[in-house]
DSSP file (Angstrom, degrees, kcal/mol; ACC not computed):
  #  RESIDUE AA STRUCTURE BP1 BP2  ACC     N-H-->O    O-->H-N    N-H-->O    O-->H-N    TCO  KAPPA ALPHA  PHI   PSI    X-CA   Y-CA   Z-CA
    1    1 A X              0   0    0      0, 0.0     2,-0.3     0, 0.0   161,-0.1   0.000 360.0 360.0 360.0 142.3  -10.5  -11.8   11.6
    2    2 A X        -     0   0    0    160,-0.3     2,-0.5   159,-0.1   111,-0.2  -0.619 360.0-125.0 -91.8 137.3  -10.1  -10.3    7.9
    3    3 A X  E     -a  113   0A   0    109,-1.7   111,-2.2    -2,-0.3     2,-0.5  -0.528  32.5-156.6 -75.0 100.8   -6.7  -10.9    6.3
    4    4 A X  E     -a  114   0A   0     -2,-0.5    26,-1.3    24,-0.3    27,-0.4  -0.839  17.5-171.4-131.5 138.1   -5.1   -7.9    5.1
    5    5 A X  E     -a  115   0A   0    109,-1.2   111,-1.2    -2,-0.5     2,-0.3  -0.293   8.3-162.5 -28.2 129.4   -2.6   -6.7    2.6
    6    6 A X  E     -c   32   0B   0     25,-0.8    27,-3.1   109,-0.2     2,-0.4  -0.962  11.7-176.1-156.2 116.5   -0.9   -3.5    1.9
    7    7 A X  E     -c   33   0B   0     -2,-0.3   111,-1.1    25,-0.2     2,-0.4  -0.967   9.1-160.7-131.1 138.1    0.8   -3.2   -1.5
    8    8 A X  E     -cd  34 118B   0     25,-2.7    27,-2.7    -2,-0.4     2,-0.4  -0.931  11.0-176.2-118.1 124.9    2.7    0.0   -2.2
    9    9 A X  E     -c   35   0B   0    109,-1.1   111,-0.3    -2,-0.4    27,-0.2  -0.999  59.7 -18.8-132.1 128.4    3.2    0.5   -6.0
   10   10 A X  S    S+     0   0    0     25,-1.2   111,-0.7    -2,-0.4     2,-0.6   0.854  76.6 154.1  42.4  49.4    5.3    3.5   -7.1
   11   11 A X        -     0   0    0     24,-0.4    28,-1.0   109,-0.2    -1,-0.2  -0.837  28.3-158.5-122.2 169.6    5.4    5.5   -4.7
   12   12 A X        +     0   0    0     -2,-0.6     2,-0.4    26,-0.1    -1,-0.2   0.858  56.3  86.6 -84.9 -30.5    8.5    8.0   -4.2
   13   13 A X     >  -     0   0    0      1,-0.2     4,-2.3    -3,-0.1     5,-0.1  -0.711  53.6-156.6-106.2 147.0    8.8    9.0   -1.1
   14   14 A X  T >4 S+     0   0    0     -2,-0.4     3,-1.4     1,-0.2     4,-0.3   0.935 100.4  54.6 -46.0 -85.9   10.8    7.4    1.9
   15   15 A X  T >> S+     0   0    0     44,-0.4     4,-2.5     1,-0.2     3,-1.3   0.545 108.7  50.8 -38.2 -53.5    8.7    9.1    4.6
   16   16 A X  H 3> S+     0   0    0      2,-0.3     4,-3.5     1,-0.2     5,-0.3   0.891 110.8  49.4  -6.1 -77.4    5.4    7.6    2.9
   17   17 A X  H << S+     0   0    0     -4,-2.3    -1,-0.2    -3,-1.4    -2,-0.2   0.323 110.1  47.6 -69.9  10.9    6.9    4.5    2.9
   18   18 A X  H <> S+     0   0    0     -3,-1.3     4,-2.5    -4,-0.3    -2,-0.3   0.596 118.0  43.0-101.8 -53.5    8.0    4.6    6.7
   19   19 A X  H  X S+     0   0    0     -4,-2.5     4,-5.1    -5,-0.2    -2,-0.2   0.915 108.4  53.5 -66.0 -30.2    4.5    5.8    7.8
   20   20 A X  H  X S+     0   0    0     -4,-3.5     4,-2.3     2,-0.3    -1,-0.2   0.776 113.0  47.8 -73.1 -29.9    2.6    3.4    5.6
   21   21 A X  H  > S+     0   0    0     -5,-0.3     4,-3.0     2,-0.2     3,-0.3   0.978 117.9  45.5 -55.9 -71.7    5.1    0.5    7.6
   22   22 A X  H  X S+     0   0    0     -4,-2.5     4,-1.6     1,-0.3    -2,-0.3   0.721 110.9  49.9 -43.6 -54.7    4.0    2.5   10.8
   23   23 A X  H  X S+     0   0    0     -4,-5.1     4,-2.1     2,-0.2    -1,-0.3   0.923 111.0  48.2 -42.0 -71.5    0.5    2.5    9.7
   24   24 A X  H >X>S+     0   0    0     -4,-2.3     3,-1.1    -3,-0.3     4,-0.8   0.978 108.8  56.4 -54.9 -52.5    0.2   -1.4    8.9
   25   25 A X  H ><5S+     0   0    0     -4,-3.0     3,-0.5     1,-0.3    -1,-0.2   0.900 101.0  47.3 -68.8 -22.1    1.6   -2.2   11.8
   26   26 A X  H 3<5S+     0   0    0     -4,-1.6    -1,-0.3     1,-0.2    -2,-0.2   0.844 123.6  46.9 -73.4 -23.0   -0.8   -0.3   14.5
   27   27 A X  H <<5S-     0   0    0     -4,-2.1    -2,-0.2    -3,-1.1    -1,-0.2   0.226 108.2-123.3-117.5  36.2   -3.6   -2.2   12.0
   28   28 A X  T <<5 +     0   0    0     -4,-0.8   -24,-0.3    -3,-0.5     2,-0.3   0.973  39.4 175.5  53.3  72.0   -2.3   -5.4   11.8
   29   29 A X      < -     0   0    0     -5,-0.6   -24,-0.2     1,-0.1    43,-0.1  -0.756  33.2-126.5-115.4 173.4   -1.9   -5.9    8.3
   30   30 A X  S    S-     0   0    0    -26,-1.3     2,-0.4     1,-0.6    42,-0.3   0.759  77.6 -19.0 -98.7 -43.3   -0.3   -9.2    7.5
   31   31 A X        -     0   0    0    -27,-0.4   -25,-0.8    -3,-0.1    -1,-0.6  -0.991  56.5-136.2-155.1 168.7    2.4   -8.1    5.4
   32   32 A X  E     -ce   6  73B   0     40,-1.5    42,-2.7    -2,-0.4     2,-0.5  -0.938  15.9-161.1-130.4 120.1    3.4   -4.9    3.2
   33   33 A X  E     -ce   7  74B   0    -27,-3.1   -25,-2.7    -2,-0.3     2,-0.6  -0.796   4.4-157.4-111.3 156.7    4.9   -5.3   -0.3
   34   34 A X  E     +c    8   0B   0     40,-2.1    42,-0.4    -2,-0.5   -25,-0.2  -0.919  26.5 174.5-141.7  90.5    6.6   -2.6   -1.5
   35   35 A X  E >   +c    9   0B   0    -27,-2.7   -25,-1.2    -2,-0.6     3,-1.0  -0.451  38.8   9.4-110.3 175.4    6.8   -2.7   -5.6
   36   36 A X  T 3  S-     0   0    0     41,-1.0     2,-0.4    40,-0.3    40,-0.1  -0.315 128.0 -14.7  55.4-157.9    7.7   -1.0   -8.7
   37   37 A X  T 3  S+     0   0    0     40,-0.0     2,-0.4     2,-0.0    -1,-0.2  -0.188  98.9 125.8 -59.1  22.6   10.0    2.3   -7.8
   38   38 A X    <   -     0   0    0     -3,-1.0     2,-0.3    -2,-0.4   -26,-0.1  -0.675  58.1-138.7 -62.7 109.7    8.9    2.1   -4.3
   39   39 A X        -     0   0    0    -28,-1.0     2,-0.3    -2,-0.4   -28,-0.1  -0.761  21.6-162.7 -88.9 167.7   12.4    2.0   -2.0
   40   40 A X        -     0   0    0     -2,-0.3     3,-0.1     1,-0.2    16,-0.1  -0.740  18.2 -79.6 164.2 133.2   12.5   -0.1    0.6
   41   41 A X        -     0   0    0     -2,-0.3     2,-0.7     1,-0.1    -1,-0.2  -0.152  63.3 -79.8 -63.2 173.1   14.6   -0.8    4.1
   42   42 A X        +     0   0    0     11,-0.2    -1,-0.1    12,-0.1     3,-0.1  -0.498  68.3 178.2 -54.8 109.2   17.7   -2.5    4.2
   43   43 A X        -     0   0    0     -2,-0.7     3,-0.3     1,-0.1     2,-0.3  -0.242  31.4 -64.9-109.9-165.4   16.6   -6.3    3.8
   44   44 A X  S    S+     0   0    0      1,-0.2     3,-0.1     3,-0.0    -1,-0.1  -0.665 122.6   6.3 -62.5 142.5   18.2   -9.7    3.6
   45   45 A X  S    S-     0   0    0     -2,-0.3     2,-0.4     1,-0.2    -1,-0.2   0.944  88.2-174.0  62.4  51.0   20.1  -10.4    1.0
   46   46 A X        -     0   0    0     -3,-0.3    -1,-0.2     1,-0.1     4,-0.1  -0.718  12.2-158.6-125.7 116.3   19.7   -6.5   -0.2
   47   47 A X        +     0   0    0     -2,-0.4    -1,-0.1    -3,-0.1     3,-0.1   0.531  54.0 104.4 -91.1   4.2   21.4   -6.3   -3.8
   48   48 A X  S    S-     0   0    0      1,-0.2     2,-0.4     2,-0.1     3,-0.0   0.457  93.1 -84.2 -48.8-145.0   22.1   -2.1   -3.8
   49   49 A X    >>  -     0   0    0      0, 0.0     4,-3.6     0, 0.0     3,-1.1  -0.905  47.0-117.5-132.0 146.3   24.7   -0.9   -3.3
   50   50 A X  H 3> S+     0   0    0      1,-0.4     4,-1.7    -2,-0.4     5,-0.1   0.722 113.4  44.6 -89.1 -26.8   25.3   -0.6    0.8
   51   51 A X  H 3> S+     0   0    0      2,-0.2     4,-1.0     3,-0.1    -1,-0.4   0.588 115.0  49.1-110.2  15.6   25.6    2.9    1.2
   52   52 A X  H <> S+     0   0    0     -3,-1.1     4,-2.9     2,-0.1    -2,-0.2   0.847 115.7  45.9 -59.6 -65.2   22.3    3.6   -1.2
   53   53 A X  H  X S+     0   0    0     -4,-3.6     4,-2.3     1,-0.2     5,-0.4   0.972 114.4  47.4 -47.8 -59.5   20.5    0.9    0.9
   54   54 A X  H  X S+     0   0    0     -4,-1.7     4,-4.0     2,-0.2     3,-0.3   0.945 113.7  45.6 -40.6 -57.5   21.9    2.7    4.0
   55   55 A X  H  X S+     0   0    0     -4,-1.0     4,-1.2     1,-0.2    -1,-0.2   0.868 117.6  46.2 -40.5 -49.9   20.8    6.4    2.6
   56   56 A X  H  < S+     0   0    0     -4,-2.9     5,-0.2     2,-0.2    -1,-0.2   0.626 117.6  43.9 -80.0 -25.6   16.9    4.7    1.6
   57   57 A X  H >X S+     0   0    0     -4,-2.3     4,-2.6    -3,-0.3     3,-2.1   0.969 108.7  55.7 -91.0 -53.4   16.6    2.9    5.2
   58   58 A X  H 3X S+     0   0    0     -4,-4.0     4,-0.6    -5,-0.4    -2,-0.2   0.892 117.6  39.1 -34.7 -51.5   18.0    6.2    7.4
   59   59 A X  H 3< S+     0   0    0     -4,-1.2   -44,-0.4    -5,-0.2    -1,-0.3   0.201 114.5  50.7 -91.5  29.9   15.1    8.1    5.7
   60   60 A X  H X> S+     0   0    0     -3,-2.1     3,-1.9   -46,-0.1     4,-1.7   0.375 113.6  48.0-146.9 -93.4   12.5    5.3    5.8
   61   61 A X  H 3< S+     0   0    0     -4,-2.6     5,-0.3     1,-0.2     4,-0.3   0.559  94.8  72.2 -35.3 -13.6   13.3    4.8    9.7
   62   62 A X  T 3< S+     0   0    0     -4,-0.6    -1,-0.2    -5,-0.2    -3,-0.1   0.703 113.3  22.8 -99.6 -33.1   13.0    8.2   10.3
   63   63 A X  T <4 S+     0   0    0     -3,-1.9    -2,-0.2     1,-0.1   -47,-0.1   0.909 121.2  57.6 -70.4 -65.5    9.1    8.0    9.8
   64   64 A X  S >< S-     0   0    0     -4,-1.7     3,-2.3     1,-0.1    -3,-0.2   0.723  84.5-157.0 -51.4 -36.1    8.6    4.1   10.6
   65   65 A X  T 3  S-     0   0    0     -5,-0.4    -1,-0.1    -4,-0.3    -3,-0.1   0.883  75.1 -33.3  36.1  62.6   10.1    4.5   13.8
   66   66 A X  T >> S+     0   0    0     -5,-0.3     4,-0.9     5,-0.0     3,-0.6   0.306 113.9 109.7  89.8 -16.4   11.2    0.8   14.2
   67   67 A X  H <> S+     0   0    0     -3,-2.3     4,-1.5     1,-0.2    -2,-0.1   0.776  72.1  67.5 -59.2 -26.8    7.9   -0.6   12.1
   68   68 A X  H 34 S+     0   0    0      2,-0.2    -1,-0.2     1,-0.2     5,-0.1   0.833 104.8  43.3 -63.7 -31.1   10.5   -1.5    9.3
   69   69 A X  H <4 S+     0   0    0     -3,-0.6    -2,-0.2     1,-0.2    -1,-0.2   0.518 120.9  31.4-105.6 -19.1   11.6   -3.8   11.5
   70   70 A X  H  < S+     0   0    0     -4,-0.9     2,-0.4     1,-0.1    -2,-0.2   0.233  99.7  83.3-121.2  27.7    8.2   -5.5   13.2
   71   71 A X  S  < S-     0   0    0     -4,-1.5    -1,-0.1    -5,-0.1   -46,-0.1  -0.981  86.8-124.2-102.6 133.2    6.1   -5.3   10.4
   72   72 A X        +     0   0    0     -2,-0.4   -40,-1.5   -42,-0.3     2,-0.3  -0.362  45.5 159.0 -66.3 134.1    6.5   -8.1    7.9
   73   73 A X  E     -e   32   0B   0    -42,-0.2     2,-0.3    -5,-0.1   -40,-0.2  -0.906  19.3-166.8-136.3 169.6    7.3   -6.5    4.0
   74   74 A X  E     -e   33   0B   0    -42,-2.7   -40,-2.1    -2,-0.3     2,-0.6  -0.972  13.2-138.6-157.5 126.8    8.8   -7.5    0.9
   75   75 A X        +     0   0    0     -2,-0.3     2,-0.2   -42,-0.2   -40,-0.2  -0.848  24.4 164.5-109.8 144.5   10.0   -5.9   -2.2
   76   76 A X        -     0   0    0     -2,-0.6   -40,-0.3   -42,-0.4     5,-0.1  -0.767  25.6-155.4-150.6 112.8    9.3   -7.3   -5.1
   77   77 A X  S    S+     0   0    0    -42,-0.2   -41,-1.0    -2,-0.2     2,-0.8   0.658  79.6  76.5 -44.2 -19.5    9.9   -4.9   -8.1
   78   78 A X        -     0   0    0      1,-0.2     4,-0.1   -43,-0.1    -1,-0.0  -0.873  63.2-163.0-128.6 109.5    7.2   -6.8  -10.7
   79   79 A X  S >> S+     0   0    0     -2,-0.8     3,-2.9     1,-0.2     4,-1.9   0.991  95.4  63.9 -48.5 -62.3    3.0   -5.6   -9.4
   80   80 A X  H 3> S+     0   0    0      1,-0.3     4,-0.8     2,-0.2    -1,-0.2   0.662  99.7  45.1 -71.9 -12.9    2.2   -8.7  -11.6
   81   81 A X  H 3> S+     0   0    0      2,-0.1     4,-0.6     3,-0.1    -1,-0.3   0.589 115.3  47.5 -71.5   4.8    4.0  -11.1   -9.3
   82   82 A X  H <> S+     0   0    0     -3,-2.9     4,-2.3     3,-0.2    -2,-0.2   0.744 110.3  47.7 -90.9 -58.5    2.6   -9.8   -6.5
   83   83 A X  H  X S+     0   0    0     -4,-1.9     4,-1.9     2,-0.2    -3,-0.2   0.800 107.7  57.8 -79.6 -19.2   -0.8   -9.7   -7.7
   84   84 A X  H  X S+     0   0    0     -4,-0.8     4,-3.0    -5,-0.4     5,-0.2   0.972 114.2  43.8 -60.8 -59.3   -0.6  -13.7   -9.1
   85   85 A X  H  X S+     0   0    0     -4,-0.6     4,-1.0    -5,-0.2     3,-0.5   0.934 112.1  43.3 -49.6 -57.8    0.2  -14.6   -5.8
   86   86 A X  H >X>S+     0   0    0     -4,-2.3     3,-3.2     1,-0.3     4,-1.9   0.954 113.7  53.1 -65.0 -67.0   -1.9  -12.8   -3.8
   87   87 A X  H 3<5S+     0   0    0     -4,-1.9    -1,-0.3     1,-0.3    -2,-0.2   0.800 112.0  50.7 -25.7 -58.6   -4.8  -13.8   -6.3
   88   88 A X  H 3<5S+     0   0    0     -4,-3.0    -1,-0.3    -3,-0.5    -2,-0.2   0.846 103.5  58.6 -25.8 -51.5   -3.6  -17.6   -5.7
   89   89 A X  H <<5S-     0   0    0     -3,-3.2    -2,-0.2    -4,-1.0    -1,-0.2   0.934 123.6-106.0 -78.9 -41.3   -3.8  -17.0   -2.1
   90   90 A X  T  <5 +     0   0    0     -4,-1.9    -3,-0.2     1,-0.2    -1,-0.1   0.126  68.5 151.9 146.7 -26.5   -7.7  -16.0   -2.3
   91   91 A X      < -     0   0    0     -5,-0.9     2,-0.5     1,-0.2    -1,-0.2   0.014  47.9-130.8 -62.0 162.9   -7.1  -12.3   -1.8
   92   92 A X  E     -b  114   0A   0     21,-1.8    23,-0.9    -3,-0.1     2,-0.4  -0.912  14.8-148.8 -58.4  73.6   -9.1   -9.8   -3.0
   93   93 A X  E     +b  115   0A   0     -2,-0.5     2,-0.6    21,-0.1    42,-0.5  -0.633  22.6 179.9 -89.1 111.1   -7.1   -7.0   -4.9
   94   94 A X        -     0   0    0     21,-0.6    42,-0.2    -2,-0.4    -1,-0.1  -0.987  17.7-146.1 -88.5  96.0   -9.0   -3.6   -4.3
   95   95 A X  E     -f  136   0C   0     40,-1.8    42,-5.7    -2,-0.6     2,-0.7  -0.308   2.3-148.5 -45.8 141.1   -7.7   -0.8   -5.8
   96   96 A X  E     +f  137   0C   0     21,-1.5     2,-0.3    40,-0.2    23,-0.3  -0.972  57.0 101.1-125.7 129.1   -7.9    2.9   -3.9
   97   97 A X  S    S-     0   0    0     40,-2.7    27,-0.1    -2,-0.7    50,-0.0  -0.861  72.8-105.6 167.3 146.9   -8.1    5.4   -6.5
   98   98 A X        +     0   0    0     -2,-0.3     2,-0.3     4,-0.1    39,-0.1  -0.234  52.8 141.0 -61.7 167.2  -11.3    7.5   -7.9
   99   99 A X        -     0   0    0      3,-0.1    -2,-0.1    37,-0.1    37,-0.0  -0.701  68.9 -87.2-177.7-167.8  -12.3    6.5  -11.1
  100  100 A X  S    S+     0   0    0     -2,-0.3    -2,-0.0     1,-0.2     0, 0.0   0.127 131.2  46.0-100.7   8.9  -16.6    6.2  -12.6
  101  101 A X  S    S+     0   0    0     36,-0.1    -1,-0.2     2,-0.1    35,-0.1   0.609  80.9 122.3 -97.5 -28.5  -16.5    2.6  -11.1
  102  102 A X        -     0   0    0     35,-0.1     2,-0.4     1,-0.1    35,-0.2   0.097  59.6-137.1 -49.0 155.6  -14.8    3.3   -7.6
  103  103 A X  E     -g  137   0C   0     33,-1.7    35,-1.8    -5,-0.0     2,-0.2  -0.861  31.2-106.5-111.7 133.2  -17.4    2.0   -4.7
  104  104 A X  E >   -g  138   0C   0     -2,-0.4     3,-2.6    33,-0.2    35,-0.2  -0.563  26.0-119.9 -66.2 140.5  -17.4    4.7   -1.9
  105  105 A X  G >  S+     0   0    0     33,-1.0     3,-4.4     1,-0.3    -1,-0.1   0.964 117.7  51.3 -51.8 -68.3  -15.5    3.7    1.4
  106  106 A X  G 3  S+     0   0    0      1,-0.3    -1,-0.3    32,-0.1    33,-0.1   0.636 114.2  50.9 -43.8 -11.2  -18.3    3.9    3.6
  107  107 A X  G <  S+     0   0    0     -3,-2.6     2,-0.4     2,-0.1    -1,-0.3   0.464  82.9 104.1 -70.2  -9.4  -20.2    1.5    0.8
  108  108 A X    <   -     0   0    0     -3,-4.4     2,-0.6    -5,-0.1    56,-0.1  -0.764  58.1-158.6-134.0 123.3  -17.8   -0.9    0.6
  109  109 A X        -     0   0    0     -2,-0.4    52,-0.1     1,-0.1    -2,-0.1  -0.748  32.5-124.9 -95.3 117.5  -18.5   -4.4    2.4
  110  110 A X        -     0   0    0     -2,-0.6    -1,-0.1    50,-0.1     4,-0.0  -0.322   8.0-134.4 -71.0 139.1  -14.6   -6.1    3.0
  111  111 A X        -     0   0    0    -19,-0.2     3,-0.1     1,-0.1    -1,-0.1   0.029  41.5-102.3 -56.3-165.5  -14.1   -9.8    1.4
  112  112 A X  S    S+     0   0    0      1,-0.3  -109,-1.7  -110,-0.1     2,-0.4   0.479 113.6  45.7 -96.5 -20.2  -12.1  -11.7    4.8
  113  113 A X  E    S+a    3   0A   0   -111,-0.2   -21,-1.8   -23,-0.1     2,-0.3  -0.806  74.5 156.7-139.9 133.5   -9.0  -11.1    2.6
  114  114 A X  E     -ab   4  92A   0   -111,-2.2  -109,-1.2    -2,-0.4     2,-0.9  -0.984  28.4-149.2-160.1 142.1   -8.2   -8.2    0.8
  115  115 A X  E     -ab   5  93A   0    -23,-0.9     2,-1.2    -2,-0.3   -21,-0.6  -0.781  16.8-144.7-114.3 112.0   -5.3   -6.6   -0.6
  116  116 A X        -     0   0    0   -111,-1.2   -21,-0.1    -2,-0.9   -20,-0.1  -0.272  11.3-161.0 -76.7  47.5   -5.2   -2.9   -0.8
  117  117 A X        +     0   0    0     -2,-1.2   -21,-1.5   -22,-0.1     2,-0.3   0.304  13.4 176.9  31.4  88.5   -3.5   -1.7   -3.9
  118  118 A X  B     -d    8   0B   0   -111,-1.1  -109,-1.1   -23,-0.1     2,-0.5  -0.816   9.4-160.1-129.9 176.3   -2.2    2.2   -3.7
  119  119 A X        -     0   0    0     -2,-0.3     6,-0.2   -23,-0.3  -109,-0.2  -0.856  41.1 -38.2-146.6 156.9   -0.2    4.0   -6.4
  120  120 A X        -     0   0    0     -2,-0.5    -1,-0.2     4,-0.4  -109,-0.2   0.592  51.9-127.8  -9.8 123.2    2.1    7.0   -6.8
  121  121 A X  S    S+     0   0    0   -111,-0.7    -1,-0.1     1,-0.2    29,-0.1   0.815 108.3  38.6 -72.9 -12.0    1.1   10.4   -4.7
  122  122 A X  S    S+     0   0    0      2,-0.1    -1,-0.2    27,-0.0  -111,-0.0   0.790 134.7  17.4-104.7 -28.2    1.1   12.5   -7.5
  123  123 A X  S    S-     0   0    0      1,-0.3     2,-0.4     3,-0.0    -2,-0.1   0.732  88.6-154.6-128.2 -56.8   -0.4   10.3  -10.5
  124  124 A X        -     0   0    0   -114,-0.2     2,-0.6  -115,-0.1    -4,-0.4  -0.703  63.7  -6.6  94.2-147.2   -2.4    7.2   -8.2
  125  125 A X  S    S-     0   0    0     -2,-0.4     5,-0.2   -29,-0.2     2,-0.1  -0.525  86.2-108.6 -97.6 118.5   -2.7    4.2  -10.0
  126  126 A X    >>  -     0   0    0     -2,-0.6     3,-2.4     1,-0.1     4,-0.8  -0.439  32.3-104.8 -52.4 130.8   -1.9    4.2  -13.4
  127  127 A X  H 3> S+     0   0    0      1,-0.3     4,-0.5     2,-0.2    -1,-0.1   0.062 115.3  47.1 165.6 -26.7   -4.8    4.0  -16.3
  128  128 A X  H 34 S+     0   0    0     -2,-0.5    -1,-0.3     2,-0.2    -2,-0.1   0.685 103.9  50.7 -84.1 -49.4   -4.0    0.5  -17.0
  129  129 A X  H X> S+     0   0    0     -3,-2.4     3,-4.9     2,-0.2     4,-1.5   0.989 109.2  63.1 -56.1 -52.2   -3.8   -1.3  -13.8
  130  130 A X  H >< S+     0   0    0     -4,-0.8     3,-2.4     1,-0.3    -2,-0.2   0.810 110.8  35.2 -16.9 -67.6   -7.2    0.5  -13.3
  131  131 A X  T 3< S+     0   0    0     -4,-0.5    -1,-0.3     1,-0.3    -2,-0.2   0.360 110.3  58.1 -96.8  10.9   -8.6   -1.3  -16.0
  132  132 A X  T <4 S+     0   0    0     -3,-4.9     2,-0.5     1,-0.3    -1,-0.3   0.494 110.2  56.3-101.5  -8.1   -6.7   -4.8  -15.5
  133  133 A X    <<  -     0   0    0     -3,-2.4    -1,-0.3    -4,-1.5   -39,-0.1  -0.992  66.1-164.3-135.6 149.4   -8.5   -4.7  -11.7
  134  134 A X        +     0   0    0     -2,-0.5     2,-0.3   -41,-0.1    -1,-0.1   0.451  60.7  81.6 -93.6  -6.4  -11.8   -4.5  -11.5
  135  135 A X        +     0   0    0    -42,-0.5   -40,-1.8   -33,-0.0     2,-0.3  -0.844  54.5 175.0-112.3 142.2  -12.4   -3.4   -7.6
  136  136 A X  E     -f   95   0C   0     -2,-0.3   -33,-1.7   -42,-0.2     2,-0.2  -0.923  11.9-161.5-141.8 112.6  -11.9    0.3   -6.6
  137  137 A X  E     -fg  96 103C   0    -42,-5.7   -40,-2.7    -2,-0.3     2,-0.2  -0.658   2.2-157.3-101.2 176.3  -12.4    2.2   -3.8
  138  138 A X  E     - g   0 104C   0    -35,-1.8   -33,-1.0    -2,-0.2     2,-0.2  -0.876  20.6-138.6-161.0 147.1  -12.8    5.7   -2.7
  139  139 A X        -     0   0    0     -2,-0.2    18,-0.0   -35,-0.2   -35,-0.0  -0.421  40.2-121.9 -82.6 124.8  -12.4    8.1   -0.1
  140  140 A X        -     0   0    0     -2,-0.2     2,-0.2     1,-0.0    -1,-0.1  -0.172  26.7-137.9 -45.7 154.6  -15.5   10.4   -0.1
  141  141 A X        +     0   0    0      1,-0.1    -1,-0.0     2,-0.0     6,-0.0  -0.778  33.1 162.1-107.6  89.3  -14.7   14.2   -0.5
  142  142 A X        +     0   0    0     -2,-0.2    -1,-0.1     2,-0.0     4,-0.0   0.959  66.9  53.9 -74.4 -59.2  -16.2   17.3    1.3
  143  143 A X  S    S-     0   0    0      1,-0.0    -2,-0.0     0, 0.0     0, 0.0   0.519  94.1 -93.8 -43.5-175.4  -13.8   19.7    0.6
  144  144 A X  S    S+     0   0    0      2,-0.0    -1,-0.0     0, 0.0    -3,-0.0   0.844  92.4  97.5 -83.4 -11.2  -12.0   21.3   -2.4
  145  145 A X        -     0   0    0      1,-0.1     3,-0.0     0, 0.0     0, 0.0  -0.312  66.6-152.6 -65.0 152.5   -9.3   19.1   -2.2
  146  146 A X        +     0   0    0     -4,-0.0     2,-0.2     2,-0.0    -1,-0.1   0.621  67.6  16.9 -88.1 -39.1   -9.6   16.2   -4.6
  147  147 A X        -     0   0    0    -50,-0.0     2,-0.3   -26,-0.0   -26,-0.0  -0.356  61.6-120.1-128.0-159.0   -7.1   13.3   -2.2
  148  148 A X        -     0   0    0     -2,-0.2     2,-0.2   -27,-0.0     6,-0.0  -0.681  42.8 -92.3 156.2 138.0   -5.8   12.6    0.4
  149  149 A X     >  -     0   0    0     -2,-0.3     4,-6.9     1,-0.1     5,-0.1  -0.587  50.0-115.0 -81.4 139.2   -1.6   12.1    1.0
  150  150 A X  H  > S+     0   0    0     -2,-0.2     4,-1.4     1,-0.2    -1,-0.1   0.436 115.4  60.8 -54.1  -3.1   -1.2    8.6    0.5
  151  151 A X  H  > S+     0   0    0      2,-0.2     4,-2.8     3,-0.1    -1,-0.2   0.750 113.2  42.3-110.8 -65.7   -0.2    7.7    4.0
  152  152 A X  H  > S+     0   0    0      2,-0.2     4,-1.2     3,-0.1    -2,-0.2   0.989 114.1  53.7 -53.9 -49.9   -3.9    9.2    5.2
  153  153 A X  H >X S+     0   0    0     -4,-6.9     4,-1.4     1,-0.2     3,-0.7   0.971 111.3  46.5 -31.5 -75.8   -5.7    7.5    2.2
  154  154 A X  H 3X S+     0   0    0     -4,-1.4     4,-3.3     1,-0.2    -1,-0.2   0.747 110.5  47.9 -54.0 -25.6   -4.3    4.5    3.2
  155  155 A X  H 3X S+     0   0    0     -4,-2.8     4,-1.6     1,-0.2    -1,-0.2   0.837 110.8  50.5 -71.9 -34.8   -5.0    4.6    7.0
  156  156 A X  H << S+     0   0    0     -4,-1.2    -1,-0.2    -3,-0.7    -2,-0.2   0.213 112.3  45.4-176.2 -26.5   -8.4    5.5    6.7
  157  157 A X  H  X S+     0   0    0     -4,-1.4     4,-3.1    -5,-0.2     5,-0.2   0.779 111.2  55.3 -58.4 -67.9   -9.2    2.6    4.1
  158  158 A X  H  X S+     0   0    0     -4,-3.3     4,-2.5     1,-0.3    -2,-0.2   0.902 107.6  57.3 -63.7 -36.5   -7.1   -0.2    6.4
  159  159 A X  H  X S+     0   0    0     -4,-1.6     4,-1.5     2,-0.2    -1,-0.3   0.891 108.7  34.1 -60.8 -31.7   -9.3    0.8    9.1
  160  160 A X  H  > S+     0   0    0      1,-0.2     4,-2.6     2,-0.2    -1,-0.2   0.920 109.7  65.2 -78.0 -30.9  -12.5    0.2    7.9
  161  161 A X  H  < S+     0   0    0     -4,-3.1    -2,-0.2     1,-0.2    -1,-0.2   0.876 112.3  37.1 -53.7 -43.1  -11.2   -2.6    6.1
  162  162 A X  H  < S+     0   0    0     -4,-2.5  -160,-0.3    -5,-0.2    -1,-0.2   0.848 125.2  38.4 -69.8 -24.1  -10.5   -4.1    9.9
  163  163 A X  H  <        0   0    0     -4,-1.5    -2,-0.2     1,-0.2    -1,-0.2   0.670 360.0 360.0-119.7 -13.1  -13.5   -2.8   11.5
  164  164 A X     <        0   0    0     -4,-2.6    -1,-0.2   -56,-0.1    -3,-0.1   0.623 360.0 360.0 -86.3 360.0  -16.3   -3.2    8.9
């Protein structure tokens, strides 16, 4: 069965990050790390301040609907420890974001372990990471709309990533 990842980088909203729990856990991703300005549930060892942490889990939970609490995550503020490990581990870091490299979803043949990389809902992955990782997908378009909300992006990626 292929190993997968779910790394959340910058993104803003609690609800996002409740569905995107919710999400990994109906497809069995292995863990979800939740980096950069990305908030986070209440965790162990949780350095906020308790009724910040409280505020950021309520509205977190309010999506996640108990996924904060069976699907394995982790914050860890710094992408580049995140991606050393994972890179250590074997994964595969595939970015989802457009760009004049991106490999189309339906193209795109899954390593067995791969860690899906998604960025900010207004901006996507900033101009730099782009060009420090080399793998990119993207979601075909029909319509005028340009994206996808990051919570659909990502479901629609982790599934083919399980099923292809």
């Amino acid at each position: 069965m292929r190993r997968l990842i779910l790394i959340a980088h910058d993104i803003r909203s609690c609800h996002n990050v409740g569905s995107l729990l919710r999400t990994a856990d109906g497809l069995g991703v292995e863990k979800v790390y939740l980096t950069g300005y990305t908030p986070f549930p209440v965790g162990p060892d949780d350095t906020r301040l308790p009724h910040e942490a409280a505020r950021l889990d309520k509205q977190i939970s309010k999506t996640a609907l108990g996924a904060e609490k069976t699907q394995p995550w982790e914050h860890i503020a710094s992408l580049d420890d995140v991606l050393a490990m994972l890179q250590e581990k074997g994964y595969t870091v595939a970015v989802l974001e457009q760009s004049p490299t991106s490999v189309k979803l339906p193209d795109f043949s899954p390593p067995t372990a791969v860690a899906l990389l998604l960025g900010s809902e207004v901006d996507g992955v900033a101009p730099e990471l782009l060009a420090r990782i080399p793998l990119h997908i993207e979601i075909p378009m029909f319509g005028r709309k340009e994206s996808f909300n990051v919570v659909q992006a990502a479901a629609m990626t982790l599934y083919h990533l399980r099923f292809a």
